[in-house]
C-alpha positions in Angstrom: 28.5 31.5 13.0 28.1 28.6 15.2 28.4 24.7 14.1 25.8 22.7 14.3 24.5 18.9 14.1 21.0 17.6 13.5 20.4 14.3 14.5 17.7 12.6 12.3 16.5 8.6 11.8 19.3 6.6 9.5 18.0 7.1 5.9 16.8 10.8 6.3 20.5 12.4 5.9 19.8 13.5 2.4 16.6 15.0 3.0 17.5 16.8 5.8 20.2 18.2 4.0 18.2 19.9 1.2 16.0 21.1 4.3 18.3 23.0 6.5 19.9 24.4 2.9 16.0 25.7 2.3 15.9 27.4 5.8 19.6 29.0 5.9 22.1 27.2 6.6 25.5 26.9 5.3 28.2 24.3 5.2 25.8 21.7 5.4 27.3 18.1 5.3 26.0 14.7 5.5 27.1 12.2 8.1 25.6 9.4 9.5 21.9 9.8 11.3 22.4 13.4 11.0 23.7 16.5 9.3 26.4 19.0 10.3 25.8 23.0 9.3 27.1 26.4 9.7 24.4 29.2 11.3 24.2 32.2 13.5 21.6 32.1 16.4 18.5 33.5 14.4 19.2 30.6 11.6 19.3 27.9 14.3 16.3 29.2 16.3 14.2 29.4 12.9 15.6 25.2 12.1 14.3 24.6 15.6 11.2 26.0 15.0 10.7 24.7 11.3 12.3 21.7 10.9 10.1 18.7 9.8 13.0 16.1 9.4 15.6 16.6 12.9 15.2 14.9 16.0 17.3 17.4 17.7 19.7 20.0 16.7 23.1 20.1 18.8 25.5 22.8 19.0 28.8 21.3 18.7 31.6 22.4 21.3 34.7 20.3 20.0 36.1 17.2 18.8 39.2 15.8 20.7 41.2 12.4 19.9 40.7 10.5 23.6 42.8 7.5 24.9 41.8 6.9 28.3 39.4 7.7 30.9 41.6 11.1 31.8 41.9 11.9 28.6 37.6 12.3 28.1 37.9 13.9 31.4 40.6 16.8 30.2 38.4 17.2 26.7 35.3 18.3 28.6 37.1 20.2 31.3 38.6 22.2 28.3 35.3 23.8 27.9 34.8 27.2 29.5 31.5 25.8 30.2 30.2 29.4 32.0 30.5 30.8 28.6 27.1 28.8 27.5 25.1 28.4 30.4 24.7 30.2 34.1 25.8 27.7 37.1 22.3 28.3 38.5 20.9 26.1 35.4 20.6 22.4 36.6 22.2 19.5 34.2 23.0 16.3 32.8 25.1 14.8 31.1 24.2 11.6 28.1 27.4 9.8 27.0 27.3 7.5 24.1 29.5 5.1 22.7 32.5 2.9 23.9 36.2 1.5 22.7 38.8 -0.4 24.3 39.4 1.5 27.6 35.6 2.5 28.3 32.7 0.2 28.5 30.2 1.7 30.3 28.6 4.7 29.2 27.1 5.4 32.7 30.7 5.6 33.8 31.5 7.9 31.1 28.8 10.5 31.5 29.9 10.6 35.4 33.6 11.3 34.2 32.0 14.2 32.2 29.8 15.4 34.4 33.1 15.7 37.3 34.8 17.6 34.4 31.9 20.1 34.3 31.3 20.7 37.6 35.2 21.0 38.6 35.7 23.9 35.8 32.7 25.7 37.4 34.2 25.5 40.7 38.1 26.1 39.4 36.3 29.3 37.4 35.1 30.6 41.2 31.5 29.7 40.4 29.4 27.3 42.5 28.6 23.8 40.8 25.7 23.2 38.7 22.9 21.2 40.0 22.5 17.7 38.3 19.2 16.7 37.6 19.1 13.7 35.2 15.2 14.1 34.2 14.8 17.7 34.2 17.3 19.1 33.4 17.4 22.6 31.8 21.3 21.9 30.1 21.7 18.6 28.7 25.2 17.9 27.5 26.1 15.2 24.8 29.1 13.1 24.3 29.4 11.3 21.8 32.6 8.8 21.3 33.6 6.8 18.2 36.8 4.9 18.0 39.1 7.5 19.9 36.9 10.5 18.7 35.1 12.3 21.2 32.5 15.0 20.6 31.1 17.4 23.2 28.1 19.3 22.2 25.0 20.6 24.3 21.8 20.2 23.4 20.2 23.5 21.6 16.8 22.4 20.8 15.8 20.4 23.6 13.6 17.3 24.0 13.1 15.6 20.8 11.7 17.8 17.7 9.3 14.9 16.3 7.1 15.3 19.8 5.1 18.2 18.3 3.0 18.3 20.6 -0.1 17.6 19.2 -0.3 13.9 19.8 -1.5 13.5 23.8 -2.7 9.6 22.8 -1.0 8.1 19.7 -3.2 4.6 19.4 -0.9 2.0 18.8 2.7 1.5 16.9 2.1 5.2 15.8 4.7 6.3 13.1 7.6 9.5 14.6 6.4 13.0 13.2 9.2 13.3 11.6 9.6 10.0 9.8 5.8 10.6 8.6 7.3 14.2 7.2 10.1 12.3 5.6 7.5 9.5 3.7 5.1 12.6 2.6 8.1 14.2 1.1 9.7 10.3 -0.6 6.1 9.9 -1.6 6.8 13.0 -4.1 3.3 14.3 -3.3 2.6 17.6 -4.7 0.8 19.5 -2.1 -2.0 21.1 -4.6 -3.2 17.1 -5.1 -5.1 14.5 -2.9 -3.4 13.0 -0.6 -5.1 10.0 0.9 -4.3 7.7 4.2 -6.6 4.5 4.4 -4.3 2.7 7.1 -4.7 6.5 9.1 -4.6 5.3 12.5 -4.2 8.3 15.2 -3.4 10.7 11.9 0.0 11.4 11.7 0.3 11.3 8.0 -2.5 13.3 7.6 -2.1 15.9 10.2 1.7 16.2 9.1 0.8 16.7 5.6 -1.5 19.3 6.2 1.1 21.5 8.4 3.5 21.6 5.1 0.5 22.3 2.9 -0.7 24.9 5.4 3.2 26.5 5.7 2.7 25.9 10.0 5.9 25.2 11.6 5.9 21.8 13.0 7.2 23.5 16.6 5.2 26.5 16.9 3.0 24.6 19.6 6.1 23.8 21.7 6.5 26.2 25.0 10.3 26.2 25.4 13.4 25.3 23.3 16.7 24.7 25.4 18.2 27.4 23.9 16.1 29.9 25.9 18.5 29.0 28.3 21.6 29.5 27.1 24.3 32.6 27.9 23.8 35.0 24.3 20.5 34.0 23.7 18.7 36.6 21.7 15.1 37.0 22.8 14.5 39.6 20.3 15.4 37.6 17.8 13.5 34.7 18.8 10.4 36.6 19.3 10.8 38.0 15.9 10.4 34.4 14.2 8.1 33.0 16.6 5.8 36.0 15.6 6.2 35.7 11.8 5.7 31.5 12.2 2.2 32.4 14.2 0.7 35.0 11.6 1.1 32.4 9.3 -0.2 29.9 10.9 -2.9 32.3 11.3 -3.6 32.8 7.9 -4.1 28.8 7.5 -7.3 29.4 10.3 -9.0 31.0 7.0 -8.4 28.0 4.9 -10.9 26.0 3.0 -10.7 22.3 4.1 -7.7 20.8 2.0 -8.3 17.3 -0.2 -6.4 15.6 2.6 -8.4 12.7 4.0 -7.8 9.3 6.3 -9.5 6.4 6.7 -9.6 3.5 9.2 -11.9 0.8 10.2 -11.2 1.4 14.0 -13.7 4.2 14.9 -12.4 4.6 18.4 -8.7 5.7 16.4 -10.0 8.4 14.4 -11.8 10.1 17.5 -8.0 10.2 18.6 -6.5 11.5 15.3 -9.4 14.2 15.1 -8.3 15.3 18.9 -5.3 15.3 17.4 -6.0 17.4 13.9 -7.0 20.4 16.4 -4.3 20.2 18.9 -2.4 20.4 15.7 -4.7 23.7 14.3 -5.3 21.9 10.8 -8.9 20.1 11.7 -10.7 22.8 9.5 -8.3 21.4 6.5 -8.4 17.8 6.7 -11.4 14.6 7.5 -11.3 10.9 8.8 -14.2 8.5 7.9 -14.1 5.2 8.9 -13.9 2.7 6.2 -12.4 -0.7 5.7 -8.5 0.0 3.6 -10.0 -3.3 1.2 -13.0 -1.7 -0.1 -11.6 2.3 -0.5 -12.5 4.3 -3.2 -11.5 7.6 -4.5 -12.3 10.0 -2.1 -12.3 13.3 -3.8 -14.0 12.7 -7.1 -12.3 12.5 -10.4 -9.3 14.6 -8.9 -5.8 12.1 -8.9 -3.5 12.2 -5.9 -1.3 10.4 -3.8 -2.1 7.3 -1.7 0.7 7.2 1.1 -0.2 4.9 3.6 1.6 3.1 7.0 -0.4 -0.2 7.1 0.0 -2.5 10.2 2.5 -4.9 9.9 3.0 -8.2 12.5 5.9 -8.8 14.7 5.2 -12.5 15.4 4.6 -15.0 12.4 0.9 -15.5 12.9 0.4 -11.8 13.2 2.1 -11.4 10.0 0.3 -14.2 7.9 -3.3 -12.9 9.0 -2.3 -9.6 7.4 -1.1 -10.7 4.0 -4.8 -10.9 2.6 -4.9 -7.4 4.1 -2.6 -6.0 2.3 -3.3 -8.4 -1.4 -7.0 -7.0 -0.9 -5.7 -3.6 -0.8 -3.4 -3.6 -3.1 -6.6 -5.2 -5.6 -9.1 -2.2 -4.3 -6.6 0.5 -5.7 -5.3 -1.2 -8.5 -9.1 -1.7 -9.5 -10.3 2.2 -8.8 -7.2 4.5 -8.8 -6.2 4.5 -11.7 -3.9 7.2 -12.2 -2.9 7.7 -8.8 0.5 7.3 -6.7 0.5 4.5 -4.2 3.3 4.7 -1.4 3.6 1.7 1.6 5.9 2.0 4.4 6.3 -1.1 6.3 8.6 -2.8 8.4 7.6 -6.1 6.8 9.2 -6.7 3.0 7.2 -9.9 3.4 4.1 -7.7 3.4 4.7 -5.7 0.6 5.4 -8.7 -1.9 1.7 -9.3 -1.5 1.3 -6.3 -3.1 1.7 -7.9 -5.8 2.4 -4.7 -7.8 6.1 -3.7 -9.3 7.6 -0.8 -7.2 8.7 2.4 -9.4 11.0 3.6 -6.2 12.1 2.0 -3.1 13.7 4.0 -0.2 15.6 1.9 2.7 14.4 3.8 6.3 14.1 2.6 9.8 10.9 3.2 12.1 12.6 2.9 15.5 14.9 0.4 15.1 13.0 -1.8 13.3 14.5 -1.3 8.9 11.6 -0.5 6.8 11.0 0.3 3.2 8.8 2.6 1.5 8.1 1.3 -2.0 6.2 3.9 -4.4 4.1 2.4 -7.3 2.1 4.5 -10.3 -1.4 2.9 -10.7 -1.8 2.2 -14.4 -5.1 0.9 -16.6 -3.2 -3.0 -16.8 -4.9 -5.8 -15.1 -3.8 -6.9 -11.6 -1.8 -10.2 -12.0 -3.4 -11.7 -8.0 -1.5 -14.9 -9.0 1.9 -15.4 -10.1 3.2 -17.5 -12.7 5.0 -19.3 -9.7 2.2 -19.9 -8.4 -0.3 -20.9 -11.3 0.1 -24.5 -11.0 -0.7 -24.6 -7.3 -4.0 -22.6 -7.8 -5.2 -24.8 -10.6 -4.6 -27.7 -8.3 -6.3 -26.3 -5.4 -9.5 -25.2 -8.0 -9.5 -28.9 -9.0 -9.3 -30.7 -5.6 -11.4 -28.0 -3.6 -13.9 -28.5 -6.5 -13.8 -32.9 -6.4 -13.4 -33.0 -2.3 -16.1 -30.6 -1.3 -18.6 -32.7 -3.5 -17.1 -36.4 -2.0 -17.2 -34.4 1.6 -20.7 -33.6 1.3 -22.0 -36.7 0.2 -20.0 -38.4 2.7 -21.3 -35.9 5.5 -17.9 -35.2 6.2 -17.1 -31.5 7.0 -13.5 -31.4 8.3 -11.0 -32.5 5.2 -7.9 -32.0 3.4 -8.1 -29.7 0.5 -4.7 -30.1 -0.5 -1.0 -32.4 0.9 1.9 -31.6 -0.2 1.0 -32.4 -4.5 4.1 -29.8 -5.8 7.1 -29.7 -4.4 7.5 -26.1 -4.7 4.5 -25.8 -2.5 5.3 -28.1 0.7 2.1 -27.4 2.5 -0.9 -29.1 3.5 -4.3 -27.5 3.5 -7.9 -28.0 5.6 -11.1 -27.1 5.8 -13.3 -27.6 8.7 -16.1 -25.7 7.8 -15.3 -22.4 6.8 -12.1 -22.4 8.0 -9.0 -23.3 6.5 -5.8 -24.2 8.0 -2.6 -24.2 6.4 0.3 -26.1 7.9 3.8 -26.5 7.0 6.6 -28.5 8.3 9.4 -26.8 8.9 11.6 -25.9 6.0 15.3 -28.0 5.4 18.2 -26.1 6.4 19.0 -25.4 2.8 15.8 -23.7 2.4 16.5 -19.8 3.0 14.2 -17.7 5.1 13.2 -15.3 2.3 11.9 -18.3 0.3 10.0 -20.3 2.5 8.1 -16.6 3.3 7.7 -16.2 -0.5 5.9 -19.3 -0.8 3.5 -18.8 2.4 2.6 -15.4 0.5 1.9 -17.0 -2.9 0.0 -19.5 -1.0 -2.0 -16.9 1.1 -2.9 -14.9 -1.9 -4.0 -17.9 -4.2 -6.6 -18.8 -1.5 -7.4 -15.2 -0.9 -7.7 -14.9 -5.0 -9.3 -18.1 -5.7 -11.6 -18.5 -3.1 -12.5 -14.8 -1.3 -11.8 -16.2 1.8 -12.5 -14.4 5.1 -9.0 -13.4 6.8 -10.1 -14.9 9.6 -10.6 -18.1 8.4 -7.4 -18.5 7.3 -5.3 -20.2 9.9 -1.7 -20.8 9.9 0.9 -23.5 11.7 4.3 -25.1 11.5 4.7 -29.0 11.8 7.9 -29.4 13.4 8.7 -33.0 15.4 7.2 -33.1 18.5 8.5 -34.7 21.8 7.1 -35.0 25.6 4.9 -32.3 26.7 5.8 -30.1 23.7 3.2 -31.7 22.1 0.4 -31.0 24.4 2.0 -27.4 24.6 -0.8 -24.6 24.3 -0.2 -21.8 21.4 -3.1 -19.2 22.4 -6.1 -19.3 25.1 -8.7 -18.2 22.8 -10.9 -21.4 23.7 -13.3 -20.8 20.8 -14.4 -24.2 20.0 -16.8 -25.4 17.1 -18.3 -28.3 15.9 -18.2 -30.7 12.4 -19.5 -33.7 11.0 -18.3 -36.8 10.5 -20.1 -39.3 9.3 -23.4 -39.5 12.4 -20.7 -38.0 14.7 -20.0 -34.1 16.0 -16.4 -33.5 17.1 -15.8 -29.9 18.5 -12.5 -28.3 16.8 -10.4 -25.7 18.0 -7.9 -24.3 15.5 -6.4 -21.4 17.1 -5.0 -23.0 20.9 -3.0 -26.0 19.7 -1.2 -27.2 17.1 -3.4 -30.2 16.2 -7.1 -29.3 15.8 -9.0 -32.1 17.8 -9.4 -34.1 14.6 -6.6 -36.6 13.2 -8.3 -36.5 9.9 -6.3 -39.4 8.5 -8.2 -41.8 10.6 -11.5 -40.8 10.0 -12.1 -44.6 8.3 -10.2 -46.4 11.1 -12.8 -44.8 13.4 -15.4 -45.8 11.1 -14.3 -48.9 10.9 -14.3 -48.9 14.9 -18.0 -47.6 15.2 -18.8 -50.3 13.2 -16.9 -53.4 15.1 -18.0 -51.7 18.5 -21.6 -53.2 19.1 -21.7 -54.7 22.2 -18.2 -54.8 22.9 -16.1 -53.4 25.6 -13.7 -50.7 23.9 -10.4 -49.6 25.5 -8.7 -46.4 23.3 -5.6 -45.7 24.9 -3.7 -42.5 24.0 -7.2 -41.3 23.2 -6.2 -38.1 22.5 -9.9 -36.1 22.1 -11.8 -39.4 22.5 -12.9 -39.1 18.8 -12.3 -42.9 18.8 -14.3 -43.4 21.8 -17.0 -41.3 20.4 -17.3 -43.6 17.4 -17.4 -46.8 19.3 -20.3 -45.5 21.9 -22.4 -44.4 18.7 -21.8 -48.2 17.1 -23.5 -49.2 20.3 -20.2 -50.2 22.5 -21.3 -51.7 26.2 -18.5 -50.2 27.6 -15.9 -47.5 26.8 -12.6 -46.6 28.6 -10.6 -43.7 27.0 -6.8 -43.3 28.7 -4.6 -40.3 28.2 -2.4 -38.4 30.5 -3.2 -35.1 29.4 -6.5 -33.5 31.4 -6.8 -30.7 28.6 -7.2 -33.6 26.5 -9.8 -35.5 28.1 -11.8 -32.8 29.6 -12.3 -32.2 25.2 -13.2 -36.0 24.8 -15.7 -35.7 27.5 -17.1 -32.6 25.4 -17.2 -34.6 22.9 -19.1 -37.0 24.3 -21.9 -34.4 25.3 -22.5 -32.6 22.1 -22.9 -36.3 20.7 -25.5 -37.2 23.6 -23.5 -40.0 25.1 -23.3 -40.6 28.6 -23.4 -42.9 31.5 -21.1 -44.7 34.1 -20.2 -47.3 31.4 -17.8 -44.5 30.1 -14.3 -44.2 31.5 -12.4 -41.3 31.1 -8.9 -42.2 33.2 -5.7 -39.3 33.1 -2.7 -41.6 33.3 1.0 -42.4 31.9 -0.5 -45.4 29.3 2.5 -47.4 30.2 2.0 -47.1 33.8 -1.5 -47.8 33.4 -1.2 -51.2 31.7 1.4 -52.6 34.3 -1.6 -52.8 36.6 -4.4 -53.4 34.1 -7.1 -56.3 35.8 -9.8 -55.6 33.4 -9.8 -57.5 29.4 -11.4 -55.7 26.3 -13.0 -57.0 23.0 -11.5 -54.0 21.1 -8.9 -51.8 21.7 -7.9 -48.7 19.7 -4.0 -47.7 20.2 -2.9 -44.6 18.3 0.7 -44.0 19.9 2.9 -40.9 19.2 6.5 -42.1 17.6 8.8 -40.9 20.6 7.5 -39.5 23.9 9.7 -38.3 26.9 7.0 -36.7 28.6 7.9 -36.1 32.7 4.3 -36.9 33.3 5.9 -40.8 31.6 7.6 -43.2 34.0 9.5 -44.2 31.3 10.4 -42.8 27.6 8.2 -44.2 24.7 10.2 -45.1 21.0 7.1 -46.8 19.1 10.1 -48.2 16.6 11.8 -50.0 19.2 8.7 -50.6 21.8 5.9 -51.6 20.2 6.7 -55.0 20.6 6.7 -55.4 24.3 3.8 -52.7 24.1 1.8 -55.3 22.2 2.6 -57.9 24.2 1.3 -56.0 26.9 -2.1 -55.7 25.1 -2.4 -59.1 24.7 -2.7 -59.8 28.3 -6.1 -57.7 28.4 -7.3 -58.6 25.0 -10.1 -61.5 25.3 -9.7 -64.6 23.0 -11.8 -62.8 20.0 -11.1 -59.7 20.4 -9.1 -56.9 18.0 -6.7 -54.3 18.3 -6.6 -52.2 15.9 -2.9 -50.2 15.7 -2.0 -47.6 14.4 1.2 -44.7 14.3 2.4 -42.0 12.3 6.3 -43.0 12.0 7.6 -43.3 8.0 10.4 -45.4 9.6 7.7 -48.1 11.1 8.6 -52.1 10.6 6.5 -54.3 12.9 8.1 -57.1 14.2 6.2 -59.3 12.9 8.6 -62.3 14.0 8.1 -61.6 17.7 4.4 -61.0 17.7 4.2 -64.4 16.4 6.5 -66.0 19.0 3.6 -65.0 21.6 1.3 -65.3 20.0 -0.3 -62.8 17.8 -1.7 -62.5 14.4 -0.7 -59.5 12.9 -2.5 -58.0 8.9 -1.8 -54.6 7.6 -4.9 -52.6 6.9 -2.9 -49.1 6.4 -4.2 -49.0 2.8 -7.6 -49.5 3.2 -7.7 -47.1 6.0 -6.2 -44.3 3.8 -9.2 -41.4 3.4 -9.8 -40.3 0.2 -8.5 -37.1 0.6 -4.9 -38.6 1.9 -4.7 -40.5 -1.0 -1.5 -38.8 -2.5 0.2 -39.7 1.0 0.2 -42.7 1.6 3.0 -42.7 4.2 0.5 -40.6 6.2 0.1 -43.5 8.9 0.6 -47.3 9.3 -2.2 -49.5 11.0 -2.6 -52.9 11.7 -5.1 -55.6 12.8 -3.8 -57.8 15.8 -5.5 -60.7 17.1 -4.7 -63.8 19.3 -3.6 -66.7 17.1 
């Protein structure tokens, strides 16, 4: 009898201890990511060949209590290495873990590889070969605390690479964790099993090898044992034989009721490839179908839905998949009733949009990454899409969404805000423009925890998904956090997809996927009406102009002249896009990239309307000088007021809560100043009305 440890993922210890019981072995005992066992050589060849659950099976050599550098050196030399493997065998050597006199595990595996090669040569054999990619020998240590463990690899490269998978598709699930789910799942193998999130077909294909009784290594050419001193080819020939006849016997199988699904076409070529490398094609089918509109694939007959469904790394990923994952949940909740749903993802986010009460839940890890798989019985009960939580927030959205599309129509109006901020327990603001619907939050307080802030998004994801049947798509998703220099002209995708609304008689092209803001500050949309209609015949100066909606106003109220300033090109470029799709052109319309600031010091021309829209700090490198709109809108006024003709207007305007014109100065040179802020509030900004401040300025 020889000892033995096989390595698995962190969570499959207790699994893979009732499996290696099931194929022979004794003295099993679980440790951490693996198992330790008793076996002679025929029990460990036949756990090579059939085990579903190890990565790799070791053969241990001996422990040894280490304190230095020498001390790993005289525990490996101890080996009579020539005893397991022939000198003409090339090697290498992997060394894991560190303590207090060992940091580098490169250095380590060289200290064990000297020992090695030293006991050959003090032995009277040549040295060993190293070879750190192909080897034929690998040895392992493996040191923890003082503790070091020298074993050599008996089963080779990794035991999940079956062999069948040449092209996996992408974020493909390990063999054997896909073993391990089918077996958590509780799946009985004489039921259904369906995968609608199939992918490449690991679930699938692993599911039929256990139903078929085909070891999951019989396609393997060589274990590393085949070259080890003692090994028994008879033996080994012997099990190999038995594992082929019946796989044999699984050729004459009638197609089992194992199916997968996926809406990628192109993926299930891959995962049928991979069915026949794997000798189960004739047992199991893929059909493409979309995972939100599945139905029961085998008739009347109840099974098991067991299913990896993709899961998103980075936030946006993860928010476009949460109607995914709600519309699933409300296909099989609606049509398998009866059935056993089980979802592994990395994403506990994700599964709360399930919306459904987990029976089971098993902790496991995919890679590193620390996954669930949560295991739910389908009953006859109604699907609660909404939570009590969340009731009050989807009656309010019904109610505004139902009162604001009717005002927006009439209006002409096609870019609005559905909903800003009305319960506290839903700090979000919500817009439409068009079809689509952006959902922005500022970022949560400190005292706000992760976990809740995701809850929330989720329940405010599934109300819109729920109330309104809302194309994934068209859901869009962004965090307001305070912006300073260039960050706020910083680009968050290069999709470049632009499209146009209305407002009022004007088109404004909006892109909602590059940029944090849309194209459309849809808090002025009066103040800009307000400016098409003050613009006839004037000359208009918008500085700051962002997208040139301003501008665009003023040249369709019939402005002689307008000059739009901003010192971002992406910007401008849009505002003279703008400017197209509305008809409007001629050399009467300035488009200038410059620092404002900078641009005003040298100012010769005068204006009969300008339009200022500030941001509240800017320390932009592209600025000669750093903008606070709390403490510089003074002097900034002042500076207007050198350009602004006797009757003319400026019409100002910012977004800081903390704004208090000084009045008292203005007045000292000159200026009139009237708050307009709350007639310029839109109707759909009405329950903010902090959202801006603006002012009417005139000479006195």
């Amino acid at each position: 009898m020889q000892k033995f440890f096989a390595a698995c993922p962190k969570g499959l210890e207790y699994l893979l201890v009732a499996e290696l019981e099931e194929l022979g072995a004794t003295e099993v005992r679980e440790s951490l990511a693996g198992v330790r066992f008793s076996a002679d050589l025929a029990q460990a060849y036949r756990i090579c060949l059939w085990s579903r659950l190890a990565s790799r099976i070791l053969l241990m050599l001996h422990t040894d209590e280490v304190h230095s550098t020498q001390d790993i050196y005289d525990a490996v030399y101890r080996v009579n290495w020539h005893v397991f493997f022939s000198n003409r065998k090339s090697i290498a050597v992997e060394f894991n873990g560190t303590n207090n006199f060992i940091n580098n595990t490169q250095f380590g595996a060289l200290k064990a590889k000297d020992a090695i090669v030293d006991k050959f040569r003090d032995n009277g054999f040549d040295r060993p070969n190293v070879d750190k990619k192909g080897a034929e020998i690998r040895v392992e240590c493996r040191m923890i605390n003082n503790k070091l463990s020298v074993s050599i690899n008996f089963s080779g490269r990794s035991l999940q690479q079956r062999g069948y998978r040449t092209h996996a598709g992408v974020a493909p699930l390990r063999e054997n964790l896909a073993a391990a789910l089918i077996k958590r799942s509780g799946w009985d193998i004489s039921k259904p099993l369906y995968d609608p999130f199939c992918g490449s077909g690991t679930l699938v294909i692993e599911a039929a090898l256990m139903a078929a009784n085909i070891a999951p290594s019989l396609n393997r050419t060589r274990f590393s044992f085949e070259d080890l001193m003692g090994f028994k080819d008879d033996a080994w020939q012997e099990i190999k034989a038995e594992a082929q006849d019946l796989a044999d016997q699984s050729k004459t199988m009638k197609q089992l009721c194992i199916r997968g699904s996926d809406m990628d076409s192109s993926v299930l070529n891959i995962a049928r490839d991979n069915a026949r490398r794997a000798g189960v094609d004739h047992l199991v089918s893929f059909e493409v179908c979309d995972a939100t509109e599945i139905t029961p694939p085998f008739g009347n007959q109840k099974g098991n839905i067991l299913t990896n469904p993709p899961y998103g790394e980075r936030l946006g990923e993860l928010i476009s998949l949460i109607v995914v994952y709600h519309r699933f949940a409300k296909a099989v909740k609606a049509k398998f009733t009866g059935w056993h749903l089980s979802v592994f993802s990395s994403s506990l986010e994700l599964l709360t949009a399930i919306r459904l009460a987990p029976d089971h839940k098993y902790k496991l890890f995919n890679g590193q990454l620390e996954a669930v798989l949560a295991n739910y019985d389908i009953g006859d009960g109604e699907l609660r899409s909404v939570s009590r939580q969340a009731e009050p927030f989807a009656n309010r959205m019904i109610k505004n969404n139902k009162i604001l599309s009717k005002w927006a129509k009439s209006e002409g109006i096609e870019a609005y805000r559905v909903y800003d901020a009305d319960l506290p327990d839903f700090n979000l603001a919500i817009d439409r423009y068009k079809d689509q619907w952006i959902i922005q939050e500022y970022a949560a307080p400190k005292y706000m925890s992760k976990d809740k802030t995701m809850k929330r998004l989720i329940e405010a994801f599934v109300v819109l998904d729920h109330t309104f049947d809302i194309d994934p798509a068209m859901i869009k998703y962004k965090v307001r956090e305070v912006q300073k220099g260039e960050n706020q002209y910083e680009r968050l995708n290069e999709s470049r997809n632009k499209f146009t609304v209305q407002e009022y008689n004007a088109k404004f092209l909006i892109n909602t996927t590059d940029y944090l803001d849309n194209g459309l500050f849809l808090d002025h949309r009066l103040t800009r009406k307000m400016i098409q209609g003050l613009a006839k015949d004037k000359d208009f100066l918008n500085l700051f102009c962002y997208t040139g909606s301003a501008s665009v106003h003023a040249a369709l109220g019939g402005a002689e002249s307008t000059t739009s300033i901003d010192m971002s090109k992406t910007y401008l470029d849009w505002a003279k896009e703008n400017y197209r799709v509305n008809g409007i052109g001629g050399a009467e319309h300035q488009f200038i990239q410059m620092d404002v600031l900078t641009w005003l010091a040298y100012c010769q021309s005068s204006y009969d309307l300008i339009f200022i829209d500030p941001p509240t700090f800017s320390n932009s490198k592209r600025m000669a000088q750093t903008l606070d709109i709390n403490r510089d809108h003074a002097q900034l006024l002042q500076n207007l007021k050198r350009i602004l003709r006797p009757d003319g207007l400026i019409i100002f305007s910012n977004n800081s809560r903390q704004f208090k014109m000084d009045i008292a100065h203005l007045d000292r040179i000159g200026l009139v100043v009237k708050d307009i802020s709350a007639e310029t509030i839109p109707r759909d900004f009405k329950g903010n009305q902090k959202i801006h401040n603006c002012w009417e300025i005139r000479h006195k």
